[in-house]
C-alpha positions, -999 to 999 in steps of 0.1 A, spaced: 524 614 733 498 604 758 459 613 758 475 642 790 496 657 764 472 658 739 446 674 757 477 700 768 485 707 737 449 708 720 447 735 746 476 757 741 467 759 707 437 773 714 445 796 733 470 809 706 447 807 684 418 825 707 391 800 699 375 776 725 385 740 735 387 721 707 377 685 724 354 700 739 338 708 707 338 678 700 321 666 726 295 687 725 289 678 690 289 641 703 264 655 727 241 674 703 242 638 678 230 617 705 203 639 715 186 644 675 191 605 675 172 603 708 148 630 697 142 604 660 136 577 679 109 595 709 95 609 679 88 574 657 79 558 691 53 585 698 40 582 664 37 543 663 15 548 698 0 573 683 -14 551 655 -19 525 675 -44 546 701 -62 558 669 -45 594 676 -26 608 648 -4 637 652 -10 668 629 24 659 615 14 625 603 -23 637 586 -31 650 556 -65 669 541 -60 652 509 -86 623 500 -71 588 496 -66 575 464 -93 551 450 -91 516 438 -84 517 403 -105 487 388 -102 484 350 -136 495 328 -141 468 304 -153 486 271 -176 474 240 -158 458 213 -170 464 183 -152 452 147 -164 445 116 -199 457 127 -204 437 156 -206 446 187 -202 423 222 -214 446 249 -186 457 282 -212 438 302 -241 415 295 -269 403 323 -239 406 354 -212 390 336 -178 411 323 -163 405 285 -131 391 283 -121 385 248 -142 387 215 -134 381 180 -149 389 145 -149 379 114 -152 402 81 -179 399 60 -171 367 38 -151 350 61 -169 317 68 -144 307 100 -119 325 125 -95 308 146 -72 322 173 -52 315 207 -62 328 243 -53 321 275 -86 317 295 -80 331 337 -115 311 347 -134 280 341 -167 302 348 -173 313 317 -205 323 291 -200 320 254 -215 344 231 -215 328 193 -228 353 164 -232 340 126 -247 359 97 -263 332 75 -273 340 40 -299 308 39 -320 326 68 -305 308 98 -309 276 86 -272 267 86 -257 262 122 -226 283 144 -201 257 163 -178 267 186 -144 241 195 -117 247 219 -89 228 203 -110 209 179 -132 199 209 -166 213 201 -180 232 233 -212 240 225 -242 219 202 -242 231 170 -267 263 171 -292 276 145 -277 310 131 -312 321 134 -305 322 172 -268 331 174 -256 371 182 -246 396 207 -286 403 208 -298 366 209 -310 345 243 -290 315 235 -258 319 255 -239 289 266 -224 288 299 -195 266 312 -175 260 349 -153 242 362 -174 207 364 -175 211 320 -158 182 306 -142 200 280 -118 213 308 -108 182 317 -89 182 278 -79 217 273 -67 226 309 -70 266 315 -48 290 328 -19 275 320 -12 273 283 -33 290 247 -63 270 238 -69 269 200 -107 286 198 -124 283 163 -156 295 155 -175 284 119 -205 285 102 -215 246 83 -245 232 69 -261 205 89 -243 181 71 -209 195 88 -199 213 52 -188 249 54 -208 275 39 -191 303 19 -209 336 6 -202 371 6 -227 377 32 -213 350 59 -200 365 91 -188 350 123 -180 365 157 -178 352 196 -180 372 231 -165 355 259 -177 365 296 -165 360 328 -196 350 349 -182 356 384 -167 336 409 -187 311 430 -202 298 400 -219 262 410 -222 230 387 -261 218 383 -271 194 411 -272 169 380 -234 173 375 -205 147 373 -180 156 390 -148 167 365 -114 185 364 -83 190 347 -61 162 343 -26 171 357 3 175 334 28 148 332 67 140 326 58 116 303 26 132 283 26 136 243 12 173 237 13 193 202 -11 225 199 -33 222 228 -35 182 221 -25 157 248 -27 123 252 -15 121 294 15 97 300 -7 74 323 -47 75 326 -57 54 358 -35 21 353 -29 27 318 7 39 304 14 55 272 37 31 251 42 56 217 22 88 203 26 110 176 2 138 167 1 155 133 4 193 125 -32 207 110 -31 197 74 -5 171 78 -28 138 62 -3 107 77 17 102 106 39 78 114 56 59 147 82 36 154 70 11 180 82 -21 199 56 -39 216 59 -64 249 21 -77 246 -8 -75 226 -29 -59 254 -30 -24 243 -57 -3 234 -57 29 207 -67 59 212 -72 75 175 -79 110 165 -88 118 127 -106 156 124 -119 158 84 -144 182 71 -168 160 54 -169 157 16 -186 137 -11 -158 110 -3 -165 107 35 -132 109 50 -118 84 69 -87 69 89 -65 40 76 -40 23 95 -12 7 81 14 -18 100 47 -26 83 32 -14 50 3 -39 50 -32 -25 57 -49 -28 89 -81 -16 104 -96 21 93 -122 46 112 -146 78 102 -131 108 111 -152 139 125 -148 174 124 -163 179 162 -138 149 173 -124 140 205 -88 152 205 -63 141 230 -76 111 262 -95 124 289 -103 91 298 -88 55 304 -111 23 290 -132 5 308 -133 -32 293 -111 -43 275 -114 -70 247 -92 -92 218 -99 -56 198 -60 -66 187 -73 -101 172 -65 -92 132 -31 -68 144 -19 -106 154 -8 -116 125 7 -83 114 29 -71 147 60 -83 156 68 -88 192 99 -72 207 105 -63 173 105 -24 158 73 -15 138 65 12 119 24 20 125 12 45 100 -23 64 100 -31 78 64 -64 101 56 -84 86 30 -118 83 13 -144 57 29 -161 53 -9 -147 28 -32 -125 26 -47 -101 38 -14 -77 64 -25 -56 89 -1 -71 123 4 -58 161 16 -75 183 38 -54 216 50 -74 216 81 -74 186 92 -57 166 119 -45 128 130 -27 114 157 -30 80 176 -18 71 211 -9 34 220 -17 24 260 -9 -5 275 -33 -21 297 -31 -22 336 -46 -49 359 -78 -64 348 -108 -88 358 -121 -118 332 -159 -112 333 -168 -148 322 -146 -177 321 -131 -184 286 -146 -150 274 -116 -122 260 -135 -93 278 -119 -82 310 -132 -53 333 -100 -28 342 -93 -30 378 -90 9 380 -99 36 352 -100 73 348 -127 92 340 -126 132 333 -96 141 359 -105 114 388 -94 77 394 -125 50 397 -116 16 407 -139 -17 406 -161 -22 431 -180 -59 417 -198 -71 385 -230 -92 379 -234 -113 351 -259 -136 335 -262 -154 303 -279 -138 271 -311 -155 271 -344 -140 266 -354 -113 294 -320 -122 311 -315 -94 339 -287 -87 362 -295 -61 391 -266 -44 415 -273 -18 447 -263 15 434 -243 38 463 -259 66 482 -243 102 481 -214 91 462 -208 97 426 -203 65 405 -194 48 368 -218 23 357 -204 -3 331 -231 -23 315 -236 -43 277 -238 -77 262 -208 -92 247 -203 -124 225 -169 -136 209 -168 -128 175 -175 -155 151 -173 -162 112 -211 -162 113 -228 -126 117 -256 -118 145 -283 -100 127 -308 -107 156 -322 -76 169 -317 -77 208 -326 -49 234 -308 -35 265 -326 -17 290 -309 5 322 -335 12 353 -327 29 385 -307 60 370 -319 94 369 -347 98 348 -319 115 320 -296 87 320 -326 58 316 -307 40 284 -320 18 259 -298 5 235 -311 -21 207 -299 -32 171 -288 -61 153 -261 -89 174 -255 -80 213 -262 -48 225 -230 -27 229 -213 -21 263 -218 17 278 -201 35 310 -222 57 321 -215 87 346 -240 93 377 -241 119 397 -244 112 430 -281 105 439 -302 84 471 -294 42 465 -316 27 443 -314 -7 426 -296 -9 391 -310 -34 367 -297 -43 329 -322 -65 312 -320 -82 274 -348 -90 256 -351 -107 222 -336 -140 210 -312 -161 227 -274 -159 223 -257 -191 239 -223 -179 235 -234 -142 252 -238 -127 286 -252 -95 298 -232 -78 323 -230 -46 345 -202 -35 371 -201 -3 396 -170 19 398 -162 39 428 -141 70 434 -107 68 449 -101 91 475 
C-alpha cells in the first residue's frame, strides 16, 4: 500500500466513523508543536535582550529582597574560665585552647589557613608571674619566652607572625597539622606544677596584606620533596641547596635512642642532630654511638631546632675522630642515645622528649686557604631560597688583621665571616676579638672568647651598599686566618 492508498483509506474511515481527517490531525498537531517551540524560543530570546538592555519583563522580576551573603560570626570561646574574645584590635579568632586548672601544659594539632597570624598566650602562675609561658610549633619555639605576669586574653603582649617568619619555613602551613604546645617553666626551662597553674592560647587571623618589617629577611616554606624524611610535623628536606640527604631517622616523642643503618662513599658529610630534653639535675644530653663504640655527644634543648631549614655554609674536617670509627662502602649502624652530661654518664628517659639525626652529603665547595680543611659551599640554602658564592677575602690572624668586601645594594644577602685554625693537640686559650662593621645597626656583631673567634652567617636585609669589614684583635695565631665571603640570591 502506497502513501495514495493510505491517505484513501485514512479517509474512508473517517468518514464511517464521522470524525475529521485523521492526517490532518496530525498535522495540525505538528503545526501547533512547532509553533510553542517557536513561541519558547522568541520568548528566551526576548528575555536574554531583555537583560541585556537592563529591561526585565514583569515575568522575570520579583518583589522579594535578595538573599544576603552569609559570612560566618566568629563567637567568644570561653573554657575553663578563660575567655579569647570573637575579635581582638581588627583581627578574627581562629582556634583557642585551654587548659584546666592544674594542668601545667596542653598540646594539640591544627591546620593553620594563613601565615598572618597573632598569638595570644595566657598562663596563671602561682609564684606571681615570675615563671615564663612558651609557645612551639612542633617543638620550634615561636615566640621568646614571656613573663606570666604579662601573658592573657587581657594583656598587651601579643605576638604577631607572616609569611617572612622563619618558623614557616620548618613547619609549612596549610598543608599538613602542626603540633602546637603551650607550657608554663621556670627560667631554668623546668616545668612548674601547682594546683593553681593554668595555660591557654588565642590564635587570630590578622587579615590579608599583612607586610614583613622593612628589617626583614626574606623567607618561605621549603617545598616538599620525593625524597624528604618527615615524622610528626618534623622534616629534614631530601636536598637543601647542593646538599643530599644520605640516611635519617627521627624518633617518636619519648622514644630515648634511635638507630640507622648507613653506607658511606666519603667522609664529607655534615649532621644535622635534633635532641629536645626537659632539663633536669643531670643536664640531658645526646651521645652518638658508631658500631657500638662511642663517638661524639651534644646538649639537648627543650626550644630546639627540629627538622633543616637550612644547608651549611663551611664546611670543615668536623669528621676527623669518626675516621677511625666508619667504615667506607661498608654498612654501619649510627646510634644516638639520651643521656646525662654529669659524671659518671648513664642513659636517661624522658616521655617527652625527642631525637633524630639526618646525615648530608656535601655539594661543591671552595678551599678558603691553601692547606687549610675549611672550604666555603659553592651554593647553600637559607630559610626556603638558594644563595650561591659570590667571593671571599681572607687575611692571616695577626693582630688587628682586617679583611673588608663591598656589600650589594637593594639585594638581600648572607654574610659568612670567623677565624679558623686547624685543630691542634695544644689548646688556644688566648682571648681574641671579632668585630662586623657596615651592617645594620642590629646586626653589628662582636664575637670574643678564648682560641679563634667562631665563624657566623649572618642574614641582611637588603639595605644601600656599604663596605663590610671583619677585624681581629688580640694575640697572633700563625696557623689562623680571618675570613668573610658574600652570598647572593639565585633567581
Amino acid at each position: 500500500m502506497n502513501l495514495d492508498d493510505l491517505r484513501q483509506e485514512l479517509n474512508t474511515r473517517a468518514d464511517e466513523a464521522g470524525q475529521p481527517d485523521l492526517l490532518a490531525g496530525v498535522h495540525h498537531r505538528i503545526r501547533r508543536t512547532k509553533q510553542r517551540r517557536l513561541a519558547t524560543a522568541l520568548t528566551a530570546t526576548a528575555a536574554v535582550a531583555a537583560v541585556a538592555l537592563g529591561v526585565v519583563p514583569n515575568a522575570l522580576t520579583t518583589t522579594k529582597d535578595p538573599d544576603p551573603a552569609v559570612t560566618p560570626t566568629p563567637s567568644d570561646y570561653r573554657h575553663n574560665g578563660l575567655v579569647f574574645g570573637a575579635n581582638e584590635n581588627g583581627s578574627r579568632l581562629e582556634k583557642a585552647w585551654a587548659g584546666k586548672k592544674g594542668e601545667n601544659a596542653i598540646e594539640f594539632q591544627w591546620t593553620p589557613s594563613t601565615t598572618d597570624l597573632t598569638l595570644t598566650p595566657y598562663c596563671a602562675d602561682p609564684a606571681d608571674g615570675s615563671n615564663q609561658v612558651k609557645v612551639s610549633f612542633n617543638g620550634l619555639s615561636v615566640v621568646p619566652p614571656q613573663s606570666c605576669a604579662d601573658a592573657g586574653p587581657e594583656a598587651t603582649q601579643r605576638f604577631t607572625l607572616g609569611a617572612w617568619d622563619e618558623i614557616w619555613t620548618s613547619v609549612g602551613h596549610g598543608m599538613q597539622p602542626i603540633r602546637i604546645k603551650v607550657e608554663i617553666l621556670t627560667p631554668g626551662g623546668t616545668p612548674v606544677t601547682g594546683p593553681e597553674v593554668q595555660v591557654g592560647l588565642g590564635i587570630y587571623r590578622t587579615g590579608q596584606g599583612s607586610k614583613p618589617p622593612a628589617d626583614s629577611f626574606p623567607s618561605r616554606p621549603i617545598e616538599a620533596g620525593p625524597k624528604d624524611v618527615v615524622r610528626d610535623g618534623i622534616r629534614y628536606p631530601g636536598k637543601l641547596g647542593d646538599e643530599t640527604l644520605a640516611a635519617a631517622v627521627i624518633g617518636a616523642q619519648g622514644e630515648n635512642s634511635v638507630s640507622l643503618r648507613w653506607t658511606p662513599t666519603s667522609y664529607d658529610v655534615t649532621f644535622a642532630k635534633l635532641c629536645v630534653a626537659a632539663g633536669s639535675p643531670d643536664q640531658p644530653m645526646a651521645r652518638f654511638t658508631v658500631n657500638g663504640r662511642r663517638w661524639m655527644g651534644f646538649s639537648c634543648d627543650e626550644s630546639a631546632q627540629q627538622g633543616r631549614s637550612s644547608s651549611s655554609s663551611v664546611y670543615y674536617d668536623e669528621l676527623m675522630p669518626l675516621r677511625g670509627l666508619l667504615k667506607l662502602g661498608e654498612e654501619n649502624v649510627i646510634t644516638l642515645q639520651l643521656t646525662s652530661s654529669t659524671p659518671p654518664e648513664r642513659r636517661l628517659t624522658d616521655k617527652n622528649g625527642r631525637l633524630g639525626f639526618a646525615i648530608y652529603q656535601h655539594g661543591p665547595s671552595h678551599q678558603v686557604v691553601a692547606g687549610s680543611s675549611l672550604r666555603l659551599a659553592e651554593r647553600i640554602h637559607h630559610n626556603g631560597f638558594t644563595y650561591k658564592l659570590q667571593g671571599f677575602k681572607t687575611a692571616p690572624a695577626e693582630s688587628n688583621a682586617r679583611v673588608r668586601m663591598d656589600g650589594p645594594a637593594d639585594k638581600p644577602f648572607l654574610l659568612v665571616a670567623g677565624g679558623y685554625a686547624e685543630p691542634t693537640n695544644t689548646p688556644d686559650d688566648q682571648t681574641r676579638k671579632m668585630t662586623i662593621t657596615g651592617l645594620p645597626d642590629e646586626l653589628q656583631a662582636t664575637h670574643s672568647g678564648p682560641g679563634m673567634p667562631g665563624i657566623s652567617t649572618i642574614p641582611v636585609p637588603s639595605q644601600r651598599a656599604r663596605t663590610l669589614a671583619a677585624t681581629l684583635s688580640g694575640p697572633t695565631n700563625k696557623d689562623g686566618y680571618l675570613f668573610m665571603a658574600i652570598y647572593l640570591p639565585v633567581p
